[in-house]
C-alpha positions as CSV (number, residue, x, y, z in Angstrom):
1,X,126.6,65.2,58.5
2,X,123.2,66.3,60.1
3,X,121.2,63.7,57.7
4,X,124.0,61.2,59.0
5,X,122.6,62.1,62.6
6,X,119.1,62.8,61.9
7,X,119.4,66.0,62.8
8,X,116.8,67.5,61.6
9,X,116.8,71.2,63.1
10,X,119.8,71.5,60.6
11,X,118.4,70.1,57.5
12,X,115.4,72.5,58.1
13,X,117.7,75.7,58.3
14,X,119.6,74.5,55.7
15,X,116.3,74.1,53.2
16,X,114.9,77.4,54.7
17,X,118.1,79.6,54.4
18,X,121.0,78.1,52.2
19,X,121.1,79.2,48.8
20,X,121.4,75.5,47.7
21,X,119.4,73.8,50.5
22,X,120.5,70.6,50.4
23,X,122.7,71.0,48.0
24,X,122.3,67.2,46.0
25,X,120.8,64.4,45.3
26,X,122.1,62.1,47.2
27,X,121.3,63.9,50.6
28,X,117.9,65.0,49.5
29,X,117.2,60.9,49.4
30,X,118.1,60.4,53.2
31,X,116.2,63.9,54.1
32,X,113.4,63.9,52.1
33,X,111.9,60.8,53.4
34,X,113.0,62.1,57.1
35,X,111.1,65.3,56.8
36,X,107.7,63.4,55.7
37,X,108.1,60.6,58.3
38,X,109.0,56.9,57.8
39,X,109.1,54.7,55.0
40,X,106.7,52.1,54.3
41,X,107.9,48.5,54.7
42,X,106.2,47.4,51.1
43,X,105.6,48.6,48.3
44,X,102.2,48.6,46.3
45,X,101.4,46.2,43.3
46,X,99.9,48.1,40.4
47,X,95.8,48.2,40.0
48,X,93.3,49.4,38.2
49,X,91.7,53.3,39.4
50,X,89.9,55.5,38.0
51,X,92.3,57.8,36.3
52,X,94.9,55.0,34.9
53,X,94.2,56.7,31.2
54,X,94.7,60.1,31.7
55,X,98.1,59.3,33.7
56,X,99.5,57.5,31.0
57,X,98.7,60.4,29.1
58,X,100.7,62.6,30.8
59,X,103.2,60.1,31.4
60,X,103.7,60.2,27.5
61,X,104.0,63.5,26.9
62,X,106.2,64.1,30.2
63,X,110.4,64.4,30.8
64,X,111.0,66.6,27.5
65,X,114.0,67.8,28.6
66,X,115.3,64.4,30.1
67,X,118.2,62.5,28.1
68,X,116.6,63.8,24.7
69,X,120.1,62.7,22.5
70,X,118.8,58.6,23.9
71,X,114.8,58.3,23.7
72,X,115.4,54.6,25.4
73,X,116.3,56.3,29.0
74,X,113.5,58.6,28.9
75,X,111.1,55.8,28.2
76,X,112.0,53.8,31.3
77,X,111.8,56.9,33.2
78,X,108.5,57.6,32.0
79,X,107.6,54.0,32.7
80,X,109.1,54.6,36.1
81,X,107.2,57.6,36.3
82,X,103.8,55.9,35.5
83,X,104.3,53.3,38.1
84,X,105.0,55.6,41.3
85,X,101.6,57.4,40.4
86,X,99.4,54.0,39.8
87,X,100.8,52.9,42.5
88,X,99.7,55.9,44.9
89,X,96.0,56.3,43.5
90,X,95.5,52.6,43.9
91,X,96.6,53.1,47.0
92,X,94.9,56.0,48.0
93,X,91.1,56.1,46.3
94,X,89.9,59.1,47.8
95,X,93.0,61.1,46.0
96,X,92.0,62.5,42.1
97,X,94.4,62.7,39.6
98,X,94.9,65.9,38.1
99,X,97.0,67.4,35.3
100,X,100.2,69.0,36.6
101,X,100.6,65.9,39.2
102,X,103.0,63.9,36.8
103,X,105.3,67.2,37.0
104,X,105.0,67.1,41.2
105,X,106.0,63.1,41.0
106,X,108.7,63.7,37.9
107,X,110.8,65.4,40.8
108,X,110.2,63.1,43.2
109,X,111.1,60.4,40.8
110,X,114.5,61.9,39.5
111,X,115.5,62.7,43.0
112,X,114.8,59.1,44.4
113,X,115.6,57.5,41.0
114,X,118.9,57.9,40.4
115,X,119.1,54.7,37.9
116,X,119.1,55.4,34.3
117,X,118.4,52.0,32.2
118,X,117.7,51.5,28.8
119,X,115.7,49.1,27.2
120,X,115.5,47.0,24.1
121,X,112.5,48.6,22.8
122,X,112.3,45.5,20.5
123,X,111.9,43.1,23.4
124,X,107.9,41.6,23.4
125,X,107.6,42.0,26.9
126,X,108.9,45.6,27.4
127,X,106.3,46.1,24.2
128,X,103.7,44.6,26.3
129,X,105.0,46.2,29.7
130,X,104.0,50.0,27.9
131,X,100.5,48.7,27.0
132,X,99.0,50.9,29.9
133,X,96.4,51.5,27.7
134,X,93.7,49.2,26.2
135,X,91.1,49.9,23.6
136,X,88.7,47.1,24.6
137,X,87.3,48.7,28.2
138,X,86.5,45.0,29.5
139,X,90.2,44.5,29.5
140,X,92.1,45.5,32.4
141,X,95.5,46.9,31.0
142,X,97.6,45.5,34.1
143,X,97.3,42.3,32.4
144,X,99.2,43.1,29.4
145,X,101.7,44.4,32.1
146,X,104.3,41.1,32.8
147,X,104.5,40.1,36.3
148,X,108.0,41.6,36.7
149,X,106.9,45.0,36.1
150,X,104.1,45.3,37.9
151,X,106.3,46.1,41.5
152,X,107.9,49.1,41.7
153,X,111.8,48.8,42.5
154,X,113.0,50.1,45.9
155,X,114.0,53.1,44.4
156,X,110.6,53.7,43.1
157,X,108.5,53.0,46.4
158,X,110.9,55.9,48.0
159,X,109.5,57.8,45.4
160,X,105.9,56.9,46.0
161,X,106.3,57.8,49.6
162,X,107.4,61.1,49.3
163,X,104.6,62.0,46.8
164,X,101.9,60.5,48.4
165,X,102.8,61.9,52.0
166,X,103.5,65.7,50.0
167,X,99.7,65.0,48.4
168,X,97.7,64.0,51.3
169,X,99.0,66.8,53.1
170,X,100.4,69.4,51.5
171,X,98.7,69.6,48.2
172,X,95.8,67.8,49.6
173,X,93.1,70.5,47.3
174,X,94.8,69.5,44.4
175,X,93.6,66.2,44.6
176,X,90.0,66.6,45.3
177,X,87.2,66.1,42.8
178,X,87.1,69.5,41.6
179,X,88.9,72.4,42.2
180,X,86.7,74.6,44.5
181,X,89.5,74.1,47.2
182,X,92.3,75.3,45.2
183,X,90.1,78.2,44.2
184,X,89.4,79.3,47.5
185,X,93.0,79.2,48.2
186,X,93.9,81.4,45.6
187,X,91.7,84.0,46.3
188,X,93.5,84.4,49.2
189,X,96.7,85.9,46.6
190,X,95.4,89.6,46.6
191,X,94.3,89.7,50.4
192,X,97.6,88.8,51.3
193,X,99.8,91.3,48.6
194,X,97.6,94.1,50.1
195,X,99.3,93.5,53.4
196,X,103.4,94.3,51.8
197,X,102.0,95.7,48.0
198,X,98.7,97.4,48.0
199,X,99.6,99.6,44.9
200,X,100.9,96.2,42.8
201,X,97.3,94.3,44.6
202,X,95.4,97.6,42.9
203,X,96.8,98.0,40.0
204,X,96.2,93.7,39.6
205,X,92.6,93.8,40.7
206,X,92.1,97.2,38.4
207,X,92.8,95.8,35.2
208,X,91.3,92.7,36.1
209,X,93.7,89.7,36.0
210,X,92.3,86.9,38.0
211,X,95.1,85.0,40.2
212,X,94.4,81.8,38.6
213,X,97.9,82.6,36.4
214,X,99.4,81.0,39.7
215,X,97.4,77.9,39.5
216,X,100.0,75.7,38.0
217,X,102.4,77.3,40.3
218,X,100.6,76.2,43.5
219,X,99.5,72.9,42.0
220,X,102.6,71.7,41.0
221,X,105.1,73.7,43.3
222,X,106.4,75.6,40.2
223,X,107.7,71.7,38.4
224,X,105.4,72.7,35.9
225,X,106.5,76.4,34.8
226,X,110.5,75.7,35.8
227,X,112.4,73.5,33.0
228,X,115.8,73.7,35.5
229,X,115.6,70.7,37.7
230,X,117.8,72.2,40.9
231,X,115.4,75.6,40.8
232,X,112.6,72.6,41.2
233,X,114.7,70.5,43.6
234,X,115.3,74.1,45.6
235,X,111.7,75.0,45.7
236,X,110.9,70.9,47.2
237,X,113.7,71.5,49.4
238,X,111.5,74.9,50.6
239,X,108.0,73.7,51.0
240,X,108.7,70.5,52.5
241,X,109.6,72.0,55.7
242,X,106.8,75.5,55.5
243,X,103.4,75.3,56.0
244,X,101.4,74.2,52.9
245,X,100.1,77.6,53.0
246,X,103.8,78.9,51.8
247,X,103.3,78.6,48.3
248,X,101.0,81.3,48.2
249,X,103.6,83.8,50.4
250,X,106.0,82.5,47.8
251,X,104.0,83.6,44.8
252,X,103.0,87.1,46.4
253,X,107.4,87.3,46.7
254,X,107.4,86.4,43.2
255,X,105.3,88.9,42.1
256,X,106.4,91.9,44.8
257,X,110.1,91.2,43.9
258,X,108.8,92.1,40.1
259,X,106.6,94.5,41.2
260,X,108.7,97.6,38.9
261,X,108.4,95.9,35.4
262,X,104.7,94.5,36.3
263,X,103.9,98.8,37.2
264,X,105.3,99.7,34.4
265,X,103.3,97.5,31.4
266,X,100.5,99.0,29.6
267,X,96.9,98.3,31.3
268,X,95.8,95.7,29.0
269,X,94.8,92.5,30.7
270,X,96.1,90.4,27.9
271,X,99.3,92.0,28.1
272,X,99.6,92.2,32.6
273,X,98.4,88.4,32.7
274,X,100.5,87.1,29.6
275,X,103.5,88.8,31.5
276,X,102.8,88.0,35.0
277,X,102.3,84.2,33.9
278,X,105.6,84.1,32.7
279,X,107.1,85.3,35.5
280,X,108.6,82.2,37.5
281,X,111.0,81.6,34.1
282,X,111.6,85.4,34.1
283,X,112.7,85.8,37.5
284,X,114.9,82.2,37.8
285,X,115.6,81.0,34.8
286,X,117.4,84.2,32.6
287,X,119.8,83.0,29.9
288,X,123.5,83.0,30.9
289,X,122.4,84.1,34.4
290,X,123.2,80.9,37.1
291,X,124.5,82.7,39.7
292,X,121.8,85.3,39.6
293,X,118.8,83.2,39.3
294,X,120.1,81.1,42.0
295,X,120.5,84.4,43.7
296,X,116.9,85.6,42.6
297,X,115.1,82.6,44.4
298,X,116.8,82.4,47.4
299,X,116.0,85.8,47.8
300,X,113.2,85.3,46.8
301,X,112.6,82.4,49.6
302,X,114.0,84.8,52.3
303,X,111.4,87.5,51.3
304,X,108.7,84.5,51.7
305,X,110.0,83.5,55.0
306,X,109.6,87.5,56.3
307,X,106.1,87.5,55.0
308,X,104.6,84.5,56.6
309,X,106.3,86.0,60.1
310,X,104.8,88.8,59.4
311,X,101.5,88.3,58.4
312,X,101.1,84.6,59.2
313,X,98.2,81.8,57.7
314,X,96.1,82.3,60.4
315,X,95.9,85.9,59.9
316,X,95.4,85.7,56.0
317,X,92.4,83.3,56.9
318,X,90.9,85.3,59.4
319,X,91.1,88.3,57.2
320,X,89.9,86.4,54.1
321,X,87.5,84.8,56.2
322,X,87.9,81.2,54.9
323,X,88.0,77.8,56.8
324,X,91.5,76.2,56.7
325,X,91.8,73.3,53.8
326,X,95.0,71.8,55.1
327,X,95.4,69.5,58.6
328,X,97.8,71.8,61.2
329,X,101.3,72.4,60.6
330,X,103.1,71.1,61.5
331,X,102.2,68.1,60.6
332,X,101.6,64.9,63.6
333,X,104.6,63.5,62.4
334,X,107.0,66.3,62.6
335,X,107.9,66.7,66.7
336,X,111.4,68.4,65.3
337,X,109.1,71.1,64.2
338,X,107.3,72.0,67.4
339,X,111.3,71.5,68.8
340,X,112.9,74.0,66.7
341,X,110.1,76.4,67.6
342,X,110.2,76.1,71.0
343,X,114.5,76.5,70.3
344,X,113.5,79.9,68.4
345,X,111.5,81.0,71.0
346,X,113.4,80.5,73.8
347,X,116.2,82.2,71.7
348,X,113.7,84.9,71.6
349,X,113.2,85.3,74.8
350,X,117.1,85.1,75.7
351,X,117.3,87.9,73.2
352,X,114.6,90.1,75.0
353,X,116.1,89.2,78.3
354,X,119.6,90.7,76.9
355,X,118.2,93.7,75.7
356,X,116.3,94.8,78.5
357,X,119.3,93.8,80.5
358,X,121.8,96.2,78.4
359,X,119.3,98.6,78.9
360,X,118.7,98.3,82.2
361,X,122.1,98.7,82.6
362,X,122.4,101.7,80.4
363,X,119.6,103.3,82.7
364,X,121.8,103.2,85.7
365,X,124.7,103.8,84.0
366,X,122.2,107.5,83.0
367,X,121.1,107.8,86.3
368,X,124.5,107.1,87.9
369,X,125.9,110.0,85.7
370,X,122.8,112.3,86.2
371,X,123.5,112.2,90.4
372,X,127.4,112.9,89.9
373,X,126.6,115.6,87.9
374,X,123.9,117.4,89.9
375,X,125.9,116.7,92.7
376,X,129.4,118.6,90.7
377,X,127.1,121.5,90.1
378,X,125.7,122.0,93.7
């Protein structure tokens, strides 16, 4: 009903506080584009960039765990798959590709993709449409693509949208030539789980486990450590409507909520960082557990939630003393985030202005009493 209206104040509650956020599919299409602004009218032919190799790379060994009983449906997702993200670096020179981005898209792609083909792998041109690749480097491998391939469907260019808009702004680091960014962004981890864990920031920093276990977690928004595609979908559903900094509040939650069993292990590194990297699948993903791993990561993302109100971005840069790598959030496009602030805040104030009229009243009420009963006694 609220993606019906375009209400979006109630699609962000829902993906900040419901257990399920927003609960399918088939409303995550409608929202998703709504939270990252408009659709583009056209979509963008396939060209040649810079990192069309490595892509199809990790195209082919991506979507394991997708249809595995009928290899033909997997192969026009990956397909699928490798056209969304040659689309958006054509698109968008300035981005890099980098490994764990295929992951980021995959979810993106299954959400927007709903259509599961299969094709007759014995067909010339679907032969030649998987030719991403050539071995002579004169030849450009879009022209062993035929012409009616080389558009991505409707379905597809939804998909594009979404991950190009969650790159150039929220994972915007990732993307850069090298990784400095990303570095500097984690080395914000231990500054900030000093602030609600000193003893579990020691006892990290002690043994000497760099934060980088977390990369792939902040890179790829946890698609790359989660095999359970609604935990993945759940986490989306999160981030799109935080700050790009909340990814780092939500690993420090990850980590605090284990903070017992992490105390507990022997001070080896080996041993700390091998379990710590581990944890997301620990935490979410327990055999025979649903209910409780769903359980696990909303709590999880309420815990986040308490910690960015608490001890916000601009605090954690202040303190760690580095220059912000992200544009302000909220974001140009999203005016229903600056209303549901001002909403909260003049909820806020309402609230205050209660209280401090109960207790005024509470005052007189003292005083009131005070006077009658001086007045009894004399």
């Amino acid at each position: 009903e609220a993606v019906r209206k375009r209400d979006l104040g109630v699609i962000v509650e829902f993906c900040l506080n419901e257990d399920d956020g927003l609960y399918n599919d088939e409303v995550r299409r409608e929202a998703w584009p709504l939270l990252l602004g408009s659709l583009p009218e056209e979509s963008h032919q396939l060209r040649r960039h810079t990192d069309w190799d490595q892509v199809h790379k990790d195209v082919d060994r991506s979507l394991l765990h997708y249809e595995k009983e009928e290899p033909n449906k997997r192969l026009y997702k990956r397909f699928e798959l490798a056209r969304i993200l040659h689309s958006m670096l054509a698109a968008e020179p300035q981005l890099h590709y980098y490994q764990g981005l295929h992951d980021v898209a995959t979810v993106f792609l299954l959400v927007m993709c709903p259509k599961v083909d299969t094709l007759d792998l014995c067909s010339p041109s679907v032969q030649s449409a998987f030719k991403f690749t050539s071995k002579d480097k004169d030849e450009d491998p879009i022209q062993l693509v035929p012409v009616e391939y080389q558009t991505p469907t409707t379905e597809e260019a939804r998909a594009y949208w979404c991950l190009c808009k969650t790159i150039l702004h929220y994972l915007r680091p990732c993307a850069n030539p090298d990784l400095h960014s990303v570095i500097l962004y984690l080395s914000c981890l231990y500054p900030l789980l000093e602030e609600f864990c000193p003893e579990l920031a020691v006892f990290l920093k002690k043994i000497g486990v760099e934060p980088f276990f977390a990369l792939s977690w902040i890179i790829c928004w946890c698609s790359h450590d989660l095999d359970n595609m609604d935990s993945q979908k759940r986490i989306f559903d999160f981030f799109l409507v935080s700050s790009p900094w909340m990814s780092l509040y939500f690993t420090a939650a990850v980590l605090i909520m284990n903070k017992q069993d992490i105390l507990l292990l022997e001070n080896d590194h080996s041993v700390v960082h091998s379990f710590i990297s581990k944890l997301l699948k620990r935490s979410f993903e327990r055999s025979g557990e649903e209910q409780g791993n769903k359980k696990r990561l909303a709590d999880a993302m309420r815990a986040t939630v308490k910690y960015y109100n608490t001890f916000d971005a601009e605090k954690l840069k202040q303190k760690c003393k580095v220059n912000d790598m992200f544009e302000p959030f909220p974001f140009t496009w999203m005016t229903f985030m600056t209303e549901i602030e001002l909403q909260k805040k003049k909820k806020r104030e309402m609230n205050i202005f209660i209280l401090n009229a109960v207790i005024g009243l509470l005052l007189a009420v003292l005083v009131f009493m005070l006077i009658e009963l001086y007045r009894y006694f004399s």
